[in-house]
N, C-alpha and C positions, 0 to 999 in steps of 0.2 A: 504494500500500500504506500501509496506515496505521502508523503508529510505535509502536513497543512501550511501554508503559507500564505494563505490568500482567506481572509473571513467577508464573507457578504452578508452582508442587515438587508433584510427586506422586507418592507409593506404594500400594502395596496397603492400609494401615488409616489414613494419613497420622497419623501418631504417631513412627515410627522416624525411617528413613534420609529421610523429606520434610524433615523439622524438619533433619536436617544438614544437606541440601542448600538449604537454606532460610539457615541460618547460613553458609553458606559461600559462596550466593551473593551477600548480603551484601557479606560482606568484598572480594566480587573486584568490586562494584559500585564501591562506597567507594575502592578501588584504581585502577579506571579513571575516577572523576571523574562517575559517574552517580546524584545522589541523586534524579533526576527519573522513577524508576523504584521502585513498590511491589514487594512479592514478599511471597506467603505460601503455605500448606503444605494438603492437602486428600487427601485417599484416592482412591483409582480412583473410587471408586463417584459422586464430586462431580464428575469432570470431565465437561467438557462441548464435544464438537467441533465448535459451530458458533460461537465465540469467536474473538476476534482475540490472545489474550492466549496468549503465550508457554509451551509445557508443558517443563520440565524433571524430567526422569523418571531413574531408572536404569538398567540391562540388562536387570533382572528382568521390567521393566512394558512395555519399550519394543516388543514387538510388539502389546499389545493399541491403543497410541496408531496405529495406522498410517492413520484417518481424519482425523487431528486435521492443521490450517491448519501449522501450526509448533510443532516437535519438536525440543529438544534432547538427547540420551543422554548421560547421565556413565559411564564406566567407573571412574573413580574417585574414591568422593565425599568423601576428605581432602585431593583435588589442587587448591590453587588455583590451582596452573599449567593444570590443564586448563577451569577454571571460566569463568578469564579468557580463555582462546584462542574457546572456544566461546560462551562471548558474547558478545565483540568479534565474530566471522561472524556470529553471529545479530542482533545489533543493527545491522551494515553493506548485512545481505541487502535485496534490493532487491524479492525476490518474494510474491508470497501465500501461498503453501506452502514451505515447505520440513521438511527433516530436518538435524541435522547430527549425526554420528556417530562 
């Protein structure tokens, strides 16, 4: 599997809650000691599920992702307690696909 190096935020017009989850994935980067990982923000309508690059989504979006290689769901996107849990599993995961929820 190849190593993640590319994080994508994404919502329905990628302008709101991407750009938070964008800043906040950020911070929980910086937190765990990983600058060697970009992350930026894009609308449903941009992703694209034959990519290796990481999708972090919210509740709202996370059933249309259900093709996509790796999937992470925020339940809540002021938590950087949950920001970091779920990325640390998603950067440790060792598979081609996964979800984590």
């Amino acid at each position: 599997m190849r190593a993640i190096r590319s994080i994508v935020c994404c919502c329905s017009n990628g302008l709101g809650s991407s750009m938070i989850m964008e800043m906040n994935l950020k911070r929980a980067l910086a937190a765990i000691g990983r600058s060697d990982i970009t992350v930026r923000h894009i609308p449903l309508s941009e992703a694209n599920s034959f990519t290796d690059e990481l999708y972090v989504v919210g509740l709202d979006i996370a059933p249309q992702m259900k093709d996509f290689k790796r999937v992470v769901v925020i339940k809540d996107m002021i938590s950087t307690d949950e920001f970091k849990d779920k990325l640390n599993r998603a950067l440790a995961s060792t598979e081609n696909r996964f979800r984590i929820e």
